[in-house]
Every structure is written in structure tokens, then in C-alpha cells.
C-alpha positions as CSV (number, residue, x, y, z in Angstrom):
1,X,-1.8,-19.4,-14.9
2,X,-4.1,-16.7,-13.9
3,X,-3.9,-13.2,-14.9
4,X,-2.5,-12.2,-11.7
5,X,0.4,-14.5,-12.0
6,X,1.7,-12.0,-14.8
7,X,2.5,-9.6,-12.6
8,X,5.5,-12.0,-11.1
9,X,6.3,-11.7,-7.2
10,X,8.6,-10.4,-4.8
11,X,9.9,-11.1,-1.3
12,X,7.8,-9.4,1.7
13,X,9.8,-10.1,4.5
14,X,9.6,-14.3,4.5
15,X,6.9,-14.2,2.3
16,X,7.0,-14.6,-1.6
17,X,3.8,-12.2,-2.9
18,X,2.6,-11.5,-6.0
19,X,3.1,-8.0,-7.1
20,X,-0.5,-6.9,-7.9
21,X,-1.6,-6.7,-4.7
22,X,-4.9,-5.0,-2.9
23,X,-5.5,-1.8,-1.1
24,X,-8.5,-1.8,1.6
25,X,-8.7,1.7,2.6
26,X,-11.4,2.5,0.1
27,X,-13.8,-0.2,2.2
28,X,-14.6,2.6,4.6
29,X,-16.7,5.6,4.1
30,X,-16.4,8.6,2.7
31,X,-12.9,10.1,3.7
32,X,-11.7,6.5,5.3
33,X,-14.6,6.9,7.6
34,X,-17.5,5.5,9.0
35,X,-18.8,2.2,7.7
36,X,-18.9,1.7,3.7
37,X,-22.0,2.5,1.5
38,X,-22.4,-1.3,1.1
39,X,-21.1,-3.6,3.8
40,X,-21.7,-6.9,1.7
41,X,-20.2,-5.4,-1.4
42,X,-17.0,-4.6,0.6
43,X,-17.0,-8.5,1.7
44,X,-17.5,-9.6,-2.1
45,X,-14.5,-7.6,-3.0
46,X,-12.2,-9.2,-0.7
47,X,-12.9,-12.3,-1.2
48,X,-13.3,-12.3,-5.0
49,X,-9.5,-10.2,-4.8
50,X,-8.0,-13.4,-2.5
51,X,-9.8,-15.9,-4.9
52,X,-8.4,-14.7,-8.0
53,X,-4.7,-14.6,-6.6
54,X,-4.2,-11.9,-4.1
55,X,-1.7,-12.5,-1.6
56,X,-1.1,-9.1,0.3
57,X,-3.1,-6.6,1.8
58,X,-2.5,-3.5,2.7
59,X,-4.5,-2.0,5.6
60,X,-4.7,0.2,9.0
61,X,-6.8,0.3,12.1
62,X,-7.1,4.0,11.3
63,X,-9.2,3.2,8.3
64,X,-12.6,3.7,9.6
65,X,-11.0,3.9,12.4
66,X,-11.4,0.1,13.0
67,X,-13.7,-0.8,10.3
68,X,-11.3,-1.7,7.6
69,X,-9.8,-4.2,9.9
70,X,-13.2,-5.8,11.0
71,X,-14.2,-6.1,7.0
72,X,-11.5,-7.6,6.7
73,X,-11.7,-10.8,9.3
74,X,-15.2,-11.1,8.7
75,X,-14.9,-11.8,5.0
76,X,-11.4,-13.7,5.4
77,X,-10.5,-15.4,8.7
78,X,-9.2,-18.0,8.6
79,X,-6.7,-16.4,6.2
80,X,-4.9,-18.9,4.1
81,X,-1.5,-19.5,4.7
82,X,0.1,-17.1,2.0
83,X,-2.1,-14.2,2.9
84,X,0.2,-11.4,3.9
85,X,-1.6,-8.9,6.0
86,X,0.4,-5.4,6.0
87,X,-1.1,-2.7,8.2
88,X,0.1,1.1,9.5
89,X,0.4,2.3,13.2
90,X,1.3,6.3,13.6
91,X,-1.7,8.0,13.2
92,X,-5.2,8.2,14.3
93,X,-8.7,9.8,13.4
94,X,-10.3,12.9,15.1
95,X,-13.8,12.7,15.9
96,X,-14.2,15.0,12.9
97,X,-12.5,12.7,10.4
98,X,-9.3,14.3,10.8
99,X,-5.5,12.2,11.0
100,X,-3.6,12.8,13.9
101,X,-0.3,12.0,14.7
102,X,-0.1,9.3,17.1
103,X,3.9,8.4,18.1
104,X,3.8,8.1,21.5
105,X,5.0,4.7,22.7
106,X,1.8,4.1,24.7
107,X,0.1,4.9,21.1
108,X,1.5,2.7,18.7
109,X,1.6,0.0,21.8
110,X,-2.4,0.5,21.7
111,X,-2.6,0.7,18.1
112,X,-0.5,-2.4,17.9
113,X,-3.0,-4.1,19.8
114,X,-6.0,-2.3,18.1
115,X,-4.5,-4.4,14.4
116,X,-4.2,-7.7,16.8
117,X,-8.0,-7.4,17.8
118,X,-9.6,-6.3,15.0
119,X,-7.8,-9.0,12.1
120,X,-7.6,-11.2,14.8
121,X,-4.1,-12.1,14.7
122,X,-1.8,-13.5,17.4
123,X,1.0,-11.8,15.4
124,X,1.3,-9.0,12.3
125,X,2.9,-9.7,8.9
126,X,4.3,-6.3,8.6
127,X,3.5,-3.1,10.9
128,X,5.1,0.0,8.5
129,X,5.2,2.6,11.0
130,X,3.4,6.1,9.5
131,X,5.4,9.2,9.8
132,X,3.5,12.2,10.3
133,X,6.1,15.4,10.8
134,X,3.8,15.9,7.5
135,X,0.6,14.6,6.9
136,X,0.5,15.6,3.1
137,X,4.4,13.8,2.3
138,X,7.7,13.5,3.8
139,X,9.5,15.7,5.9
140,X,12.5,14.9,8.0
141,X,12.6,14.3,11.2
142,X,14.2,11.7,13.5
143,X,12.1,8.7,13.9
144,X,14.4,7.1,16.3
145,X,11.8,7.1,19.3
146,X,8.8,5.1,17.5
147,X,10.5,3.2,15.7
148,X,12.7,1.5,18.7
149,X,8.8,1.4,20.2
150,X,8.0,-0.9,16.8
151,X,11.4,-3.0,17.4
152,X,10.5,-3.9,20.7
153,X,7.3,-5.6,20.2
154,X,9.0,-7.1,17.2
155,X,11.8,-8.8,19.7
156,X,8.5,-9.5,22.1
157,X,7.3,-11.6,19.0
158,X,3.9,-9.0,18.5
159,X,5.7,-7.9,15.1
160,X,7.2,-9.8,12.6
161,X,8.0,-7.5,10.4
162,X,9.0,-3.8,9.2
163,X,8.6,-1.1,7.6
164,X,8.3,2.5,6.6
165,X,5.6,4.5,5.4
166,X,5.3,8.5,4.0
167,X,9.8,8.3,4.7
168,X,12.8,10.2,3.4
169,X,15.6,8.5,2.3
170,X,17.3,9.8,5.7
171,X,14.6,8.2,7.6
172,X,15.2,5.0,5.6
173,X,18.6,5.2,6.2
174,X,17.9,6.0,10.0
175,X,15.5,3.3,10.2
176,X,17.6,0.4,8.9
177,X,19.9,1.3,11.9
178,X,17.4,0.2,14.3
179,X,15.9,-2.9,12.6
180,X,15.5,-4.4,9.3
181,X,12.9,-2.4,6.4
182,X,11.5,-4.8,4.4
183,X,9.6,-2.0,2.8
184,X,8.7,1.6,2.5
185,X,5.2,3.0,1.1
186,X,5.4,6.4,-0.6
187,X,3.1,8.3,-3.1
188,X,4.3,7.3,-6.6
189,X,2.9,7.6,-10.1
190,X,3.9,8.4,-13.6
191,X,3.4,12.1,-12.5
192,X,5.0,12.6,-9.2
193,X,8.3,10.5,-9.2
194,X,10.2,12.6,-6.3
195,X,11.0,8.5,-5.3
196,X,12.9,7.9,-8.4
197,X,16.7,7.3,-6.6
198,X,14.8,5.8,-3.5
199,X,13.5,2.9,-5.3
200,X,16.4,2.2,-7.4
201,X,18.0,2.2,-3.7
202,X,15.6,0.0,-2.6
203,X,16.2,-2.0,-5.3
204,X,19.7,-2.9,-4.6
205,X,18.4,-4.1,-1.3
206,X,16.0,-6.5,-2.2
207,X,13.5,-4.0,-0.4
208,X,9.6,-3.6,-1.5
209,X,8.7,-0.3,-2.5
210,X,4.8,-0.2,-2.0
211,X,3.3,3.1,-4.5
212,X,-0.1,4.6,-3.2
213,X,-2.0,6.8,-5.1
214,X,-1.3,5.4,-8.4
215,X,-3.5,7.9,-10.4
216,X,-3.1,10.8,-7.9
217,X,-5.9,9.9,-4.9
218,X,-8.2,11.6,-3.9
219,X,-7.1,14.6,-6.7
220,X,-6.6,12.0,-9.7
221,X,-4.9,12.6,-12.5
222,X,-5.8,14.4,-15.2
223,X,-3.6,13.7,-18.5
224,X,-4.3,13.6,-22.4
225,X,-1.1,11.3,-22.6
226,X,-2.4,8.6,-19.8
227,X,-6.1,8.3,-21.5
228,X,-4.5,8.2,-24.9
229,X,-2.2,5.7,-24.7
230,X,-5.4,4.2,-22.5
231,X,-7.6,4.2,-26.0
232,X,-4.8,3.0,-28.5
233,X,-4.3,0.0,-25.9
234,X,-8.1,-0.4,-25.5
235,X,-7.2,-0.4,-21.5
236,X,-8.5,1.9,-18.7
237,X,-6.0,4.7,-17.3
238,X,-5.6,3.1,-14.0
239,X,-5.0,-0.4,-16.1
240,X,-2.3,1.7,-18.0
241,X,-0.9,3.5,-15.1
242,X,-0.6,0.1,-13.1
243,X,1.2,-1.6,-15.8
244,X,3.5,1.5,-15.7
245,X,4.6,0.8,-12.2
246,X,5.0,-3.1,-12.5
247,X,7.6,-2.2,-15.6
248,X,9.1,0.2,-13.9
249,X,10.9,-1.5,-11.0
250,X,11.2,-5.0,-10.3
251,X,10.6,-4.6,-6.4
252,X,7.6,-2.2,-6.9
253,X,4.4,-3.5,-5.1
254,X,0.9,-2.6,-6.0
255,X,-1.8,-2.0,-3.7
256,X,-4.6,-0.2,-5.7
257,X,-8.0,0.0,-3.6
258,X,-11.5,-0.2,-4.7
259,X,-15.0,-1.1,-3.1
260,X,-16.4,-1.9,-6.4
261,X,-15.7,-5.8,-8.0
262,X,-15.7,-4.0,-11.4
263,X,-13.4,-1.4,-10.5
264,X,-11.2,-4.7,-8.7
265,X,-11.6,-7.3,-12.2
266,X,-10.4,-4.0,-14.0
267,X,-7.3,-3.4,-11.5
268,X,-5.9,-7.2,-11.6
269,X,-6.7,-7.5,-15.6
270,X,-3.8,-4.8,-15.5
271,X,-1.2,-7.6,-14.3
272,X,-1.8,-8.8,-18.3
273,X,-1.4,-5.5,-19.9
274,X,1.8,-5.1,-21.6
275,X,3.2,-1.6,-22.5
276,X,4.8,-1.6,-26.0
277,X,8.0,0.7,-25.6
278,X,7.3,3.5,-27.6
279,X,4.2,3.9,-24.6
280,X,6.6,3.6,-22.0
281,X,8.6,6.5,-23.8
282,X,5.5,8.3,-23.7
283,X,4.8,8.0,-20.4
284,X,7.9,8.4,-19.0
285,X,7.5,12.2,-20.0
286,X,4.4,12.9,-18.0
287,X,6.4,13.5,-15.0
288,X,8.3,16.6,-16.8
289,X,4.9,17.8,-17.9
290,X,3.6,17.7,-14.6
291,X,6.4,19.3,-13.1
């Protein structure tokens, strides 16, 4: 068994996946765009991340814009057969850098098609549609009109599956009345937990709930209790904040990026780290200290 297997798996639509999974946005430049620092590094870390077990990607034509996407077929196509590819239509980049909202139906069509080219794919894994009444979290607001867009081209065979990304519960709930959500990405981490009942929800479902920014993103984290119980454990903070999530729900997901293979080896050694309970306890309180 490798190290990876420790982190168990979970159903992705038809697809079993292990739970430690991989996040390429960091494979662009600085700020998601442009082309990385080191193109051939970027290929090294994909593959090494698919050789030592990895099974589901996360990506988005708007990382780069385009760039992410072409990293990723020229290091991995032909993708093996249990490669999930997940990727994000609803937004795209200003000339400036900038995120837009994009939710027009001729929008997501193109940015549909945009994923298609780039992987080169005949179909998508997963397409979680992006909600942008708010580009810095959730906000409400109906999202009747693109997602009926994303459940046609699922019926047109384009699509196979899903899901939600930066939601409300309300917009979970709304969305499940227009077609099945096989998952919903949110920010999540031992300090921001505003997703606590949601993925308890999700739970009871059998639904994926896929954390980003597991040590705070592009403002980490800064705690005493993380990089303590980091030393006692002779583990990294984003080792011990990883093994946090996996504990913490069975139907979490992990997608943690990196362009670095150190930074990767680090990330999956995580799926072996195990939390003693008086940690956990420990843990648990950052959220009220960060509140």
C-alpha cells in the first residue's frame, strides 16, 4: 500500500477517488497567470503526483487563463483510465489579471469548449459551475439560469458530471433541483469553518465536499496552535492541517496545490499522518480563536 492509499477514497460521480487529491492552479504564474516560473518543473509535479497515486484533479481554463489546462495534457494525455479531471466554468480573466464573472449561456458554452480543447477531452469528468455574485465567498443569488446552461450540455453528453463551487446551502439546495451535485468546493480550514452544517449535509448525501485554501491561500494562516502541534508531531503545518480535514469528514476531498515536488512529497506524506485526539481537541478550537 502506498502512502496515499491512507487517505481511503470516496465516490466522484462514477468514479471511486482517493481522498488526497491534487490542485493545479498553482502551475500558473504569479496570481494564476501567465505561464509558471518553470514550465518542466510544473510537468514533473504532475506526473510524479499521478505516479504516486493521484486520481483527481482539480483545475480551470481560467487558470492562466488556458495554461493550467495545456500543462496539464502535455504532461498526462493519455490519462489513465481512473484519472478524474474536475475543472470550473463561471469566471474569466481580465487582461489585467482580474476574475470576471462569466454566466452567460454563450460563456460557459465557450468555456465548456475552452476545458474540451485544452485537456483534450471528448467529454468532462465534472464541470462545478463557479458562482460569482461574490468573488471573495458566497452570496445568494439564484443560479437557476447557468446552471440549466451546464444541464444541457450534460443531456448533449459534453458533461458528465456536476457540481458547485463558492455555493450557499440555498444554492445547493436550488441546484439539486435542476440536476444532480456530486460535489460542492468551498473555502474550508481549521480556521474558517462557516461550512460546518453544509458538509455534515453533504455527508448524508453521499456528496464530496472539495476544501480549498486549506491553510488560508494566498493570506495563510498564521497560528501558534497549528505549528505547535506541527513540532510535537514532527510534521509540517499544511501536513497537520491536511490530516485535520481527512479526519474531519468522511466525504471531504483534498486538493492542495503546489508547483514544487517537495512541497507535493510533503502534501501526500500527510495521507499517513495521524492526529492523536488530544490534537484534534486542540485544533478544533482554532476556529473560536479565529473568530
Amino acid at each position: 500500500m502506498s502512502i496515499i492509499d491512507q487517505s481511503g477514497t470516496f465516490n466522484l460521480g462514477d468514479h471511486k477517488v482517493r481522498r488526497l487529491g491534487y490542485g493545479a492552479m498553482q502551475l500558473a504564474g504569479p496570481g494564476v497567470f501567465g505561464p509558471p516560473r518553470d514550465h518542466d518543473a510544473a510537468l514533473a509535479v504532475l506526473r510524479e503526483a499521478v505516479a504516486s497515486g493521484v486520481n483527481h484533479i482539480d483545475t480551470s481554463d481560467f487558470y492562466g487563463p488556458h495554461i493550467t489546462n495545456q500543462i496539464i495534457r502535455e504532461a498526462l494525455h493519455p490519462y489513465r483510465d481512473d484519472l478524474v479531471i474536475v475543472t470550473k466554468v463561471g469566471a474569466r480573466r481580465g487582461t489585467d489579471g482580474s476574475w470576471i464573472p462569466a454566466f452567460s449561456r454563450d460563456e460557459l458554452i465557450q468555456a465548456v469548449q475552452d476545458n474540451l480543447r485544452n485537456l483534450s477531452l471528448d467529454v468532462l469528468d465534472v464541470v462545478n459551475l463557479r458562482i460569482m455574485f461574490d468573488v471573495h465567498g458566497p452570496a445568494e443569488g439564484s443560479i437557476e439560469a447557468p446552471l440549466t446552461v451546464l444541464a444541457d450540455l450534460q443531456r448533449q453528453g459534453l458533461i458528465r458530471h456536476v457540481g458547485l463551487s463558492n455555493a450557499t446551502p440555498k444554492q445547493v439546495a436550488q441546484g439539486r433541483g435542476i440536476t444532480e451535485i456530486i460535489c460542492v468546493q468551498n473555502q474550508y480550514n481549521l480556521a474558517h469553518r462557516n461550512d460546518d452544517r453544509l458538509i455534515d449535509d453533504l455527508a448524508r448525501y453521499g456528496t464530496a465536499y472539495v476544501p480549498f485554501f486549506p491553510l488560508g491561500g494566498f493570506t495563510p494562516l498564521q497560528s501558534s496552535t497549528l505549528s505547535n502541534v506541527a513540532a510535537r508531531l514532527s510534521a509540517t503545518p499544511m501536513q497537520v492541517a491536511l490530516a485535520w480535514l481527512l479526519r474531519r469528514a468522511p466525504n471531504i476531498l483534498l486538493i492542495p496545490g503546489t508547483a514544487s515536488l517537495g512541497h507535493l512529497r510533503e502534501n501526500l506524506a500527510a495521507a499517513g499522518l495521524a492526529l492523536p485526539d488530544d490534537a484534534v481537541e486542540e485544533l478544533n478550537h482554532m476556529a473560536d480563536i479565529a473568530a
